[in-house]
SEDREN-704791 format. One line per 10 residues: number of its first residue (from 1); for each residue x, y, z of N, C-alpha, C. Coordinates in steps of 0.1 Angstrom, whole numbers, plus 2048, in hexadecimal, padded with zeros to 3 digits. Example, Ala and Ser with C-alpha at 12.3 -4.5 7.8 and 13.67 -1.06 7.14 Angstrom:
! residues 2
1 = 884/7C7/84E/87B/7D3/84E/884/7DF/84E  880/7EA/847/889/7F5/847/881/800/84F
//
This chain:
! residues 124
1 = 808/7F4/800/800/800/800/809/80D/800  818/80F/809/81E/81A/808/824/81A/7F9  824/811/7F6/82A/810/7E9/81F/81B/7DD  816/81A/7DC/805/81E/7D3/806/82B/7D9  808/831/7E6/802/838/7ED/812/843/7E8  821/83F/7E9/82A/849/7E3/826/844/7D3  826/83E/7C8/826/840/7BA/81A/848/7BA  80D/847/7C0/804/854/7C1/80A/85F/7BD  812/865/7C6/81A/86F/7D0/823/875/7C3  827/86D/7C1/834/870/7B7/82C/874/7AA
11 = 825/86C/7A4/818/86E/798/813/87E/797  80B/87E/7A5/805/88B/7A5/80E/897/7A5  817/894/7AB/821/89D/7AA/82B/8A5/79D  830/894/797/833/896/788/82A/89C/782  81C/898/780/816/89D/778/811/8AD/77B  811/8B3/785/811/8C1/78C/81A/8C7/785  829/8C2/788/832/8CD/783/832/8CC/774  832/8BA/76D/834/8BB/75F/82C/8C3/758  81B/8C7/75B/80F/8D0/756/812/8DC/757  817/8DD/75F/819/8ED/765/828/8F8/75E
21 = 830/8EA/760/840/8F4/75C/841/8EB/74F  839/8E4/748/841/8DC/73F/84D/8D4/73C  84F/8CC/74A/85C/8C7/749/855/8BA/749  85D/8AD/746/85A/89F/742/857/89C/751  84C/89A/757/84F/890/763/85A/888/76B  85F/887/75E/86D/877/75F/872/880/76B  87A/88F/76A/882/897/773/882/896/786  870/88F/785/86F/891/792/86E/880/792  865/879/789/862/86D/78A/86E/865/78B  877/863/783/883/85A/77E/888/857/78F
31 = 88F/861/798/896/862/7A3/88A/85E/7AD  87C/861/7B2/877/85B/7B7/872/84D/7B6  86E/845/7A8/86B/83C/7A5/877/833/7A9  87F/838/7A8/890/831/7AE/896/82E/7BA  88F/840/7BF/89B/83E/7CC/88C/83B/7D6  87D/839/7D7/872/838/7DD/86E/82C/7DB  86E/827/7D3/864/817/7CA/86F/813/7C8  881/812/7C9/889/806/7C6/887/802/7B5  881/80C/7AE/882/804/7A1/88E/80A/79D  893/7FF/793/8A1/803/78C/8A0/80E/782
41 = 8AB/80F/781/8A9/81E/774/8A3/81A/76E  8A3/811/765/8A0/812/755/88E/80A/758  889/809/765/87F/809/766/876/814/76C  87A/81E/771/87E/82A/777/87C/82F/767  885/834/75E/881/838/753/876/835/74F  875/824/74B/865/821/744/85C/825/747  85B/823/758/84F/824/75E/84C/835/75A  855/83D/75E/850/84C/75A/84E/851/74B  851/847/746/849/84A/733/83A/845/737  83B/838/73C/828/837/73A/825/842/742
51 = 824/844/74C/81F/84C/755/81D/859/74D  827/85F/748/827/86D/73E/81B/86E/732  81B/863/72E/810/862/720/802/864/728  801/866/736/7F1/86C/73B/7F3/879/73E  7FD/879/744/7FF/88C/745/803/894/739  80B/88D/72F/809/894/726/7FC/898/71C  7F4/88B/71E/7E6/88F/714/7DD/894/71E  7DF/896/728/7D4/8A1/72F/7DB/8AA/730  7E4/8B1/731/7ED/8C0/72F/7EB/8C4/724  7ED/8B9/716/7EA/8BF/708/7DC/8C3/708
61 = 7D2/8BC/709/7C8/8BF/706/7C0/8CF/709  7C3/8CE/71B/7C2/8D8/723/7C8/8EA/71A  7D8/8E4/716/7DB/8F1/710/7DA/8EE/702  7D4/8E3/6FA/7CF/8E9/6EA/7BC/8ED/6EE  7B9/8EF/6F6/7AB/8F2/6F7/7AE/903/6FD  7B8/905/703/7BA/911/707/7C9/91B/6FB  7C8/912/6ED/7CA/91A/6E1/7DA/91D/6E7  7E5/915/6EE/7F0/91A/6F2/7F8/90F/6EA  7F4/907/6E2/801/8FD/6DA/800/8FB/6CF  810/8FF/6C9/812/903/6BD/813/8F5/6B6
71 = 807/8F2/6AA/804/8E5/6A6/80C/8E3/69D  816/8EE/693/823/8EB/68A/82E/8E7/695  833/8ED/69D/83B/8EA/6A2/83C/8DA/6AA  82F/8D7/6B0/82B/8D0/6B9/82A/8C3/6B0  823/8C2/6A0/825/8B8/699/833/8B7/695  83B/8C2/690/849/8BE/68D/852/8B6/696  851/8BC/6A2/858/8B8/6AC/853/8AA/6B1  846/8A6/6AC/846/89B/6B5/849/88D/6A7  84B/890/69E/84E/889/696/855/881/692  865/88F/697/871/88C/69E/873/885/6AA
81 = 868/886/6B2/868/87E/6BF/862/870/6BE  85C/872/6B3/855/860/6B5/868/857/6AE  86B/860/6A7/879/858/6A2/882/855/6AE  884/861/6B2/88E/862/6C1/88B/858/6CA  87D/85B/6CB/87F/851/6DA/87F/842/6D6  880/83A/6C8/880/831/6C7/889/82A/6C9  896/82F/6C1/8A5/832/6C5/8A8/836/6D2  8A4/83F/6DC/8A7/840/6E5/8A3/836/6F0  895/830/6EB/894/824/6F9/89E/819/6F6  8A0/818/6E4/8A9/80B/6EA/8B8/80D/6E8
91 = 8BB/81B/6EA/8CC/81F/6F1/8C8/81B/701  8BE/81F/708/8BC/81F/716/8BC/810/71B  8B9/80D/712/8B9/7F7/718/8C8/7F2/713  8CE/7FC/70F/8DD/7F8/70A/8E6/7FC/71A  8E1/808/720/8EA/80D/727/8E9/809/737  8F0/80B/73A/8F4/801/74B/8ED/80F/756  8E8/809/75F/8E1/812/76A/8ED/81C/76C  8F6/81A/76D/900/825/772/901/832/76B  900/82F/75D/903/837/74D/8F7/83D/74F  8EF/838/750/8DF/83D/753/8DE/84A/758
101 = 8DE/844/762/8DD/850/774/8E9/85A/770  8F7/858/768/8FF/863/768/8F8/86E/75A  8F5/867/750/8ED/86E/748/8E1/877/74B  8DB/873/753/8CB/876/75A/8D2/87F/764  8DD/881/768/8E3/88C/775/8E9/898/76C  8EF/892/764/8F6/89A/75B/8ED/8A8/74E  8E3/89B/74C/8D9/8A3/748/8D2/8AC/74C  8CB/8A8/75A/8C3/8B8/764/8CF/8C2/766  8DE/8BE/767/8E4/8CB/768/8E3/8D1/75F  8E9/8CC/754/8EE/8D3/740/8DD/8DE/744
111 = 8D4/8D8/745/8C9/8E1/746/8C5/8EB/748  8C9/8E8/758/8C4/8F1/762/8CE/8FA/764  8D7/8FB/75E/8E6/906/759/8E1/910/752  8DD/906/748/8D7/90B/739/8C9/915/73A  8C2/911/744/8B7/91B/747/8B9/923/750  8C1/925/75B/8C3/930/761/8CC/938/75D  8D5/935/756/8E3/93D/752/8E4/943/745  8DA/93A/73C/8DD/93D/72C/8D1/943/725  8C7/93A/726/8B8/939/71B/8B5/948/722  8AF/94D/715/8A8/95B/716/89C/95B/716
121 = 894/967/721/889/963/71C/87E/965/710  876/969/711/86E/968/702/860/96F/70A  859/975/703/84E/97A/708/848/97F/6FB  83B/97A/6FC/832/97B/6F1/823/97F/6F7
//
């Protein structure tokens, strides 16, 4: 039951911040589903893809009914993405939990550098 009762926890949460600031879930999910539920990374990864495909179709919906997503951009890009992540899930079953978690650490930094220090804003 504490098990149901944190993936709850973690869910609502991910899906809070992912709806709100637009970041993947995975950011908060991956490390909780890991370091809370004992799942391994690369199940830790999976698990936060399924989980994403509900937050992401109730976030989209929410903001194409409120006329805020750009449907050229949003089909281009995801077109590229159906190719990517195909290739990408199966580099991720290639790579060892360690390679993982240093990618996945290495990545929120390159980021979070990248958005406080660099990206400009934009106002429309």
């Amino acid at each position: 039951m504490q098990v149901l009762l944190i993936a709850l926890s973690v869910g609502a949460l991910a899906a809070l911040l992912g709806s709100l600031l637009g970041v993947g879930g995975g950011i908060l999910m991956v490390p909780a589903f890991k370091g809370f539920l004992g799942l391994s990374m690369k199940q830790a990864i999976a698990t936060s893809l399924a989980v994403m495909v509900v937050t992401a179709s109730v976030s989209s919906f929410k903001y194409a009914h409120a006329g805020l997503i750009d449907w050229k951009i949003a089909g281009v890009a995801a077109l590229a993405a159906l190719v990517s992540a195909y290739f990408g899930s199966e580099l991720m079953k290639s790579l060892s939990a360690p390679q993982l978690r240093v990618l996945f650490g290495v990545f929120l930094i390159v980021i979070g550098i990248y958005m406080l220090f660099i990206q400009k804003e934009v106002t429309h």
